[in-house]
C-alpha positions as CSV (number, residue, x, y, z in Angstrom):
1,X,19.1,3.9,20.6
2,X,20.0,0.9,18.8
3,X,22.0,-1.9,20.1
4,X,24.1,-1.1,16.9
5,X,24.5,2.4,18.2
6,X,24.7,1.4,21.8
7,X,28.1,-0.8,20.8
8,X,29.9,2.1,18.8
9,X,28.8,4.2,22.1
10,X,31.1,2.4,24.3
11,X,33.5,0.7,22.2
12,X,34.2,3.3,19.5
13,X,34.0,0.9,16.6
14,X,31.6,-1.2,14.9
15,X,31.7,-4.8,16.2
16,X,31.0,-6.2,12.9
17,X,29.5,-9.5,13.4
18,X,26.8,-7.6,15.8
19,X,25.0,-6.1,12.4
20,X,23.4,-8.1,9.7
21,X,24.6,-7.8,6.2
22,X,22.7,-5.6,4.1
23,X,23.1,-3.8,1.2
24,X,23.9,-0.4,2.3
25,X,27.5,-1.7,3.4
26,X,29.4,-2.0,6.6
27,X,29.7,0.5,9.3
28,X,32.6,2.7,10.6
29,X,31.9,5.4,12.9
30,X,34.1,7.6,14.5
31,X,34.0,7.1,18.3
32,X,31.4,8.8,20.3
33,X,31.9,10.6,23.8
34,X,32.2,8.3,26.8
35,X,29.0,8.5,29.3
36,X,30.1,11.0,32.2
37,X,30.5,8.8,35.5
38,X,27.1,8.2,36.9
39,X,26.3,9.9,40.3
40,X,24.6,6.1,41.0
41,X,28.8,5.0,41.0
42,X,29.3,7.1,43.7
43,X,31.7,8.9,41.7
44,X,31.9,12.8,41.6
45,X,32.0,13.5,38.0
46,X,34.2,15.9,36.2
47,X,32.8,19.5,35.6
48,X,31.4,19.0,32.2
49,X,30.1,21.8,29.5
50,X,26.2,22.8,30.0
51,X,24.9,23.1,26.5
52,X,21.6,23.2,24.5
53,X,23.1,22.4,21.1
54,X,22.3,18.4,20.5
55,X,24.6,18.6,17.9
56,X,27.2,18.3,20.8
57,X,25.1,14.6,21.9
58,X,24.9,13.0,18.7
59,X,26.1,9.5,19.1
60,X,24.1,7.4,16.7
61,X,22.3,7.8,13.5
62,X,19.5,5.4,11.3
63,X,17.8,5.5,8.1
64,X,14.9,3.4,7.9
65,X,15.6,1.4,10.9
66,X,19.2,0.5,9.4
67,X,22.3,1.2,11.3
68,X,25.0,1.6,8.4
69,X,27.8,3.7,7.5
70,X,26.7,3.8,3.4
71,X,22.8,3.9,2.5
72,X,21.5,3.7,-1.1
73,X,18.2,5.4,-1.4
74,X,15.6,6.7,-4.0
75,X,15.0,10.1,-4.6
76,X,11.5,11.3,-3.8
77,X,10.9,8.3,-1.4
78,X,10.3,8.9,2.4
79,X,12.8,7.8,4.8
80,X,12.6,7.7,8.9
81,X,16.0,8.8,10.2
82,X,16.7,8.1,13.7
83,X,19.2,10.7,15.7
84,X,20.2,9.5,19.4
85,X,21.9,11.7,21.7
86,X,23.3,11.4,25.3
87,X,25.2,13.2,27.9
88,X,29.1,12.5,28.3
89,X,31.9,13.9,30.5
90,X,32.2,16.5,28.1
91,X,29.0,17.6,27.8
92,X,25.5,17.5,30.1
93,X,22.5,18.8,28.4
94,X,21.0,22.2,29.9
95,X,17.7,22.0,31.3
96,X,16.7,25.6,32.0
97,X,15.1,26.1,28.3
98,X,15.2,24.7,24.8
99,X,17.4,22.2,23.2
100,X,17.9,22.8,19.6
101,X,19.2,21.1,16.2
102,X,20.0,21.0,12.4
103,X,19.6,18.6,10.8
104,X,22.1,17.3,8.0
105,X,22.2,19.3,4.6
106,X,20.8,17.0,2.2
107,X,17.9,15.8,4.1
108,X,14.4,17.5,3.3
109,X,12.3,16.8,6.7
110,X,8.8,16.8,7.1
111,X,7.1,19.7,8.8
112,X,6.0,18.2,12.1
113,X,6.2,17.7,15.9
114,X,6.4,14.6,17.6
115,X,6.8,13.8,21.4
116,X,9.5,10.9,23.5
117,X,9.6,9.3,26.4
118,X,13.0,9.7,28.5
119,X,13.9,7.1,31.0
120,X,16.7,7.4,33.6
121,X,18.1,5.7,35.9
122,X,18.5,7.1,39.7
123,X,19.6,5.5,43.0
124,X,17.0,6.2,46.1
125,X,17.9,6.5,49.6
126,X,18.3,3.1,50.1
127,X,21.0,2.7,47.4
128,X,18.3,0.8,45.1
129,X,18.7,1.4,41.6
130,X,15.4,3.0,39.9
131,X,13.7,4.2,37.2
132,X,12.0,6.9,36.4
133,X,10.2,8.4,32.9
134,X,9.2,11.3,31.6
135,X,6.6,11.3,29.0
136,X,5.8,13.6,26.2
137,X,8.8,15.7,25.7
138,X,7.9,17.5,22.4
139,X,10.0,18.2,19.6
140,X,9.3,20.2,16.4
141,X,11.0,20.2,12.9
142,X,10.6,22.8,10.0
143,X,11.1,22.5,6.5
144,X,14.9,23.7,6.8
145,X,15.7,21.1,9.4
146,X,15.6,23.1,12.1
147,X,14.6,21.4,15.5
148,X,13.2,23.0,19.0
149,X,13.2,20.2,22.1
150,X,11.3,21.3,25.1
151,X,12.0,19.1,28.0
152,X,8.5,18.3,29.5
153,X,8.9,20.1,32.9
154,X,5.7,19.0,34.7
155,X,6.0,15.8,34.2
156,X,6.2,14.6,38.2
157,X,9.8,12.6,37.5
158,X,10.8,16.1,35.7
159,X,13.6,16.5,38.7
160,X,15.0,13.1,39.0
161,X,15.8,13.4,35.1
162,X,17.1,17.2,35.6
163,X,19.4,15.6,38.4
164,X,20.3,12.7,36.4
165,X,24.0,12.9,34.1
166,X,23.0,10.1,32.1
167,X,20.5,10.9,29.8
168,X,19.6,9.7,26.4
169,X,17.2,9.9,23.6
170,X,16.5,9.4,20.2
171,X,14.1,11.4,17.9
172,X,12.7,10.2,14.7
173,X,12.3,12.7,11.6
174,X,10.6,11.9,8.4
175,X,11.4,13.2,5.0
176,X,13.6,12.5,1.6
177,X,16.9,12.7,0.6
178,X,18.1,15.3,-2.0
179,X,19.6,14.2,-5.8
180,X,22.5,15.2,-4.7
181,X,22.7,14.0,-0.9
182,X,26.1,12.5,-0.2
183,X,27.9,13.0,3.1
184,X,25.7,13.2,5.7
185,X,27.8,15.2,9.2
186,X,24.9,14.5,12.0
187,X,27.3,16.3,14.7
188,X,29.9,14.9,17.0
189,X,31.8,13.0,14.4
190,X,28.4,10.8,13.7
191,X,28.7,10.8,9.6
192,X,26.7,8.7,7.4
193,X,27.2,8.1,3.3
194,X,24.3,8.4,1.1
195,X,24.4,7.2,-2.5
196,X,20.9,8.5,-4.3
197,X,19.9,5.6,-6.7
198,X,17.6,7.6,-9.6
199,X,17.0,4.5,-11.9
200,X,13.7,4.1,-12.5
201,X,11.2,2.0,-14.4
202,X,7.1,1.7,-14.3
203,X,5.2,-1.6,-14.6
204,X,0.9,-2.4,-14.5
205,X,-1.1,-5.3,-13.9
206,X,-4.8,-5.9,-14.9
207,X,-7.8,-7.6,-13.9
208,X,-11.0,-7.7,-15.1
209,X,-13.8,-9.9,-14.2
210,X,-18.1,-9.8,-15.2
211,X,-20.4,-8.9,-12.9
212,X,-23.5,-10.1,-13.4
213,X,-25.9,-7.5,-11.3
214,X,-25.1,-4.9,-13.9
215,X,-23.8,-7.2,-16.7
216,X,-20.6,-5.2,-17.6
217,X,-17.1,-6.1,-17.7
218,X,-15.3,-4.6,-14.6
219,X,-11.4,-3.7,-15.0
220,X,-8.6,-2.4,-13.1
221,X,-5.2,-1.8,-14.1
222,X,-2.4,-1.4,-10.9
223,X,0.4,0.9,-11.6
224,X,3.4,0.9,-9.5
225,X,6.5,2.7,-9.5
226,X,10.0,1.7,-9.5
227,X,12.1,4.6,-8.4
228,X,10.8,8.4,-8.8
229,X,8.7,8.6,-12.1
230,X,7.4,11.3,-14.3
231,X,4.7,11.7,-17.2
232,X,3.7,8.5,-16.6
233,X,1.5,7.4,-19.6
234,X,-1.2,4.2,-19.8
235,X,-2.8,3.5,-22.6
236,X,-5.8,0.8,-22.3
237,X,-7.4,-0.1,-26.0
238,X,-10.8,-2.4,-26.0
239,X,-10.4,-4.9,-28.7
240,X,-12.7,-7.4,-28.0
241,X,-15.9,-7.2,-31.0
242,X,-18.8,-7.8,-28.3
243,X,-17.2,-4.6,-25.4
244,X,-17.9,-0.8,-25.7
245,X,-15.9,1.6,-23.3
246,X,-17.6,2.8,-20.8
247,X,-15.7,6.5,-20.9
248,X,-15.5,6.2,-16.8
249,X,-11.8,5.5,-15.7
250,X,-10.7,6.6,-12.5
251,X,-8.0,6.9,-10.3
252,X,-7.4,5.8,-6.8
253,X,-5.7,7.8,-5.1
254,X,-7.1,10.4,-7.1
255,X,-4.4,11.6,-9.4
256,X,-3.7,12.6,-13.2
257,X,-6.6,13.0,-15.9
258,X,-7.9,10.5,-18.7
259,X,-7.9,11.3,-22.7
260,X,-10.9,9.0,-23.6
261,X,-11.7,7.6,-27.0
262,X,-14.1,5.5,-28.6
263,X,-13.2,2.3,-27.5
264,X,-10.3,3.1,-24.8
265,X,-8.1,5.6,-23.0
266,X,-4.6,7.5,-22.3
267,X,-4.3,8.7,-18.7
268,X,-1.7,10.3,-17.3
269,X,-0.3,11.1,-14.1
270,X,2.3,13.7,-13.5
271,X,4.4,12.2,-11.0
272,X,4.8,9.0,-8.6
273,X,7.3,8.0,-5.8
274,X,9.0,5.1,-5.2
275,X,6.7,2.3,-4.7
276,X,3.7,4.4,-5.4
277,X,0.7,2.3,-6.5
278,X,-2.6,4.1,-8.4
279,X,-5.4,2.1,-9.2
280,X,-7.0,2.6,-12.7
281,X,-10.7,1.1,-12.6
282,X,-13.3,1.5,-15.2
283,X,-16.2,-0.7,-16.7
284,X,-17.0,-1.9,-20.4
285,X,-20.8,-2.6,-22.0
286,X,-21.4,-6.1,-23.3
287,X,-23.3,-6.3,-26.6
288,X,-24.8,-10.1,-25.4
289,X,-26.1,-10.6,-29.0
290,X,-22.5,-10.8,-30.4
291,X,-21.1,-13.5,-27.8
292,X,-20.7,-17.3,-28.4
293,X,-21.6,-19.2,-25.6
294,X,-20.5,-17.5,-22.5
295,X,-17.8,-15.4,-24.8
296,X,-14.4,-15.5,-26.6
297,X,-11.0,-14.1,-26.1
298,X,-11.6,-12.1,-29.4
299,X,-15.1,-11.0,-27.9
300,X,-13.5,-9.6,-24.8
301,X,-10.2,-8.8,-24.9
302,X,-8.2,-5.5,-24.4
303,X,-4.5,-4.8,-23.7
304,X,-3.1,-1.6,-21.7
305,X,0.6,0.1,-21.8
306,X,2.6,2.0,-19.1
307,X,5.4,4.5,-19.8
308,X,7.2,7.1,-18.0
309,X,9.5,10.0,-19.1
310,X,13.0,8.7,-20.2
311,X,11.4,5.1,-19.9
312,X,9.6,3.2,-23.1
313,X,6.5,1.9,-23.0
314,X,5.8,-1.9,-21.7
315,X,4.9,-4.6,-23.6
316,X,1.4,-4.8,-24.0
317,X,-0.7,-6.6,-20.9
318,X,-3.8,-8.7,-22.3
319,X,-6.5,-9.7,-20.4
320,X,-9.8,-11.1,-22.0
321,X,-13.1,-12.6,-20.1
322,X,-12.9,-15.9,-22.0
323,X,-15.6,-18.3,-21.3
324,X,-16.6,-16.1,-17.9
325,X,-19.6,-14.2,-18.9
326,X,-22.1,-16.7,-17.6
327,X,-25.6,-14.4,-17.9
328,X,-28.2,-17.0,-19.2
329,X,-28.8,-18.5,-15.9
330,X,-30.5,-21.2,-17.6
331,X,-31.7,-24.1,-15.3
332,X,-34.5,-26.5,-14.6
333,X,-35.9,-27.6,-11.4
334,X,-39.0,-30.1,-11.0
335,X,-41.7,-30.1,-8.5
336,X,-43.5,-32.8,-6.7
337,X,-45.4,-36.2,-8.6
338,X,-48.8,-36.5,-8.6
339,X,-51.0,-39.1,-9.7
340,X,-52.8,-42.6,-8.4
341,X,-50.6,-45.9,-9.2
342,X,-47.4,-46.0,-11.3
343,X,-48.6,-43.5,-13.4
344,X,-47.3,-39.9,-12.4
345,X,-46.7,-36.2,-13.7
346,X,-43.7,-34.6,-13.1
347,X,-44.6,-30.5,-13.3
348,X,-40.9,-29.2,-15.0
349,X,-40.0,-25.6,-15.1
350,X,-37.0,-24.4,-17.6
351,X,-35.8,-20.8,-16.1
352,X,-33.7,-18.6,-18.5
353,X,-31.8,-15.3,-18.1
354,X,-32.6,-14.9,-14.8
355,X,-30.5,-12.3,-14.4
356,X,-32.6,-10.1,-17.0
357,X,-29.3,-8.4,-18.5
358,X,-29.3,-9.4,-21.6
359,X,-32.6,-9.5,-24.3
360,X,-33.4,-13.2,-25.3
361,X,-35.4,-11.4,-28.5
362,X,-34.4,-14.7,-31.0
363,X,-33.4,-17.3,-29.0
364,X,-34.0,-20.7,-29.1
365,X,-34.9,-23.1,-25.9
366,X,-34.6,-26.1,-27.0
367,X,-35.8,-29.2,-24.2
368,X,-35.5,-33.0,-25.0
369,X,-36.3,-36.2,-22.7
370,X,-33.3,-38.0,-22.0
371,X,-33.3,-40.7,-24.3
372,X,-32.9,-43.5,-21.9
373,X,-36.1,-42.1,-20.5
374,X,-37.9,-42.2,-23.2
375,X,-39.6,-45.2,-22.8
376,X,-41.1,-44.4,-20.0
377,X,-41.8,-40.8,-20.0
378,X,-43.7,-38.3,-22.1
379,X,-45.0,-35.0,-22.4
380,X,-48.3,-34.3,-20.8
381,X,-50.5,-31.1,-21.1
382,X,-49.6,-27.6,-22.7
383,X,-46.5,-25.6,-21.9
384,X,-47.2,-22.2,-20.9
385,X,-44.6,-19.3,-21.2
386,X,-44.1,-16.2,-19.4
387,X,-41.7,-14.1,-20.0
388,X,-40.7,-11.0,-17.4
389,X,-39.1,-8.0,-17.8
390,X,-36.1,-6.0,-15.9
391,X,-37.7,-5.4,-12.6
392,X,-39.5,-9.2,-12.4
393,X,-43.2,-8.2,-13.5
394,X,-44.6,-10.4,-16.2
395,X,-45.8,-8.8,-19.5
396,X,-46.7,-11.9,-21.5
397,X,-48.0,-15.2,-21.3
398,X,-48.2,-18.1,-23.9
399,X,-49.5,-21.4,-24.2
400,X,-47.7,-23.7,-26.1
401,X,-49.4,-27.1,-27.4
402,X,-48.7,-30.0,-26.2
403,X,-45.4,-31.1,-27.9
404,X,-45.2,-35.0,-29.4
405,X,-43.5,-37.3,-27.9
């Protein structure tokens, strides 16, 4: 239990300055049971009502972690609500079988069974306070909300809690809230307004960068959701003169189906939650022979759309590789002089297209002595030329005579 929930327990209203502002309100809660006198006091407490209904125990309830009287949620999003419950002098809870539970109408839980820990507190011989806890009481919820708690009787402090008036526990169930969710009655007075927010709205970003091991353009568009969305629709055209689709996009999580054309896509995805994000990737072919330089925003650009059902389209999202399709690899590197006096040769070596990703079928290498070199440097000997292919193996070698100069 919260020490929100702990505070209504004994005082029967909301200390307001205890919880943090927030946006789902203030709280007011009816009061909850007072705690039956604890056997520790010495006291002999009233005869209170055995029952298995928790409905009787409810003395606290959270959403998300949030101890309010009014919540605003989103429909289709999952929530963790929080039920505590604890004995009182007017009821103890019965340990000779199952506990049971409904949840709130409005509330769609998630078929599942969970376990808690229960710690009490007990007074020994000696009149020392102690603890004891048992672990893994189970509890399972169905689809309707219904709830079995089996108390976990082997556990070896099983008896000290079964002798124990004081005990308390909360259980956490996960699921959404209905459309028309409003007043939520948790048992015992414990009541909790809902107000389902169904705006909604879908946004994308997009990224694309060039890799040069396979010299394509890699892109990924994010998609998120803002509230529950359906019939989402993207739409992702290649403009740019030197890219060809790929026809490859896919989703992460795997969801929704593409539409390809000849240079682009529509893919849509039937439904998303509430901060839901799918990941669009997909790769474009470079035509190297119509770049300038290391490419252009007109070369490589290409824009992508989002929609939704009973939401328009967004403005368009541009993203181009401008200037960042480096594939030449051109470079030069020089070995070591040789030569007797203050005469010596330099051996050069220009490398291009290194990367071998692109053909270099009419290009021009162009080299030039610095020109405040030139006075003391010239070229020496024949050039010789190899060219490789793909995989590294060279197919042809040249000899080029001696240039002037």
């Amino acid at each position: 239990m919260s020490e929100d929930a702990a505070a209504l327990s004994e005082s029967g209203q909301a200390d307001e300055e205890s919880i943090s502002p927030n946006a789902f309100g203030t709280v007011e809660e009816s009061p909850a049971p007072a705690k039956a006198p604890k056997k520790a006091d010495g006291v002999n407490p009233s005869t209170p009502t055995t029952s298995s209904d928790l409905g009787n125990f409810t003395t606290g309830a959270t959403i998300d972690g949030e101890n309010s009287a009014t919540y605003v949620v989103k429909p289709g999003k999952e929530y963790t609500v929080g039920v505590s419950f604890e004995e009182g002098q007017r009821y103890q809870f019965s340990m000779d079988g199952d506990l049971s539970y409904t949840l709130p109408s409005g509330i769609n839980p998630v078929n599942h069974t969970d376990t808690v820990d229960i710690t009490v507190s007990y007074t020994d011989d000696s009149g020392a306070t102690q603890k004891v806890t048992v672990f893994g009481n189970s509890y399972t919820v169905d689809e309707n909300g219904k709830v079995d708690f089996k108390w976990n009787t082997s556990d070896p402090g099983y008896d000290k809690l079964k002798e124990s008036n004081n005990v308390e526990f909360t259980l956490d169930f996960k699921g959404t809230f209905s459309n028309d969710a409003s007043q939520l009655d948790f048992g015992n007075a414990i009541i909790k307004t809902v107000s389902v927010d169904d705006s909604h709205s879908v946004s994308a970003e997009k990224t694309g960068f060039f890799q040069g091991s396979d010299g394509k353009a890699h892109y990924t568009v994010t998609v998120t959701s803002n509230g529950s969305n359906e019939d989402i629709e993207v739409v992702d055209s290649i403009t740019g003169t030197a890219l060809t689709y790929d026809g490859n996009v896919s989703a992460s999580p795997q969801t929704g189906s593409a539409t390809n054309n000849s240079n682009g896509f529509t893919y849509t995805i039937p439904s998303m939650k509430d901060g839901e994000k799918i990941e669009l990737t997909y790769t474009a072919t470079i035509d190297f022979d119509k770049l300038t330089g290391n490419g252009t925003s007109d070369e490589t650009s290409n824009a992508v759309t989002v929609s939704a059902k009973d939401t328009p389209a967004t403005p368009p999202i541009t993203t181009d590789l401008n200037n960042k399709i480096e594939y030449s690899g051109l470079y030069k590197t020089v070995g070591e002089a040789s030569g007797e006096g203050n005469v010596k040769t330099l051996p050069w070596e220009v490398h291009y297209n290194d990367k071998k990703i692109a053909s270099m079928a009419g290009r021009t290498i162009t080299d030039e002595i610095a020109q405040n070199s030139q006075g003391i440097m010239s070229y020496e000997g024949d050039i010789t030329l190899r060219v490789k292919d793909a995989s590294g193996t060279t197919v042809r070698t040249e000899t080029i005579p001696q240039p002037s100069g």
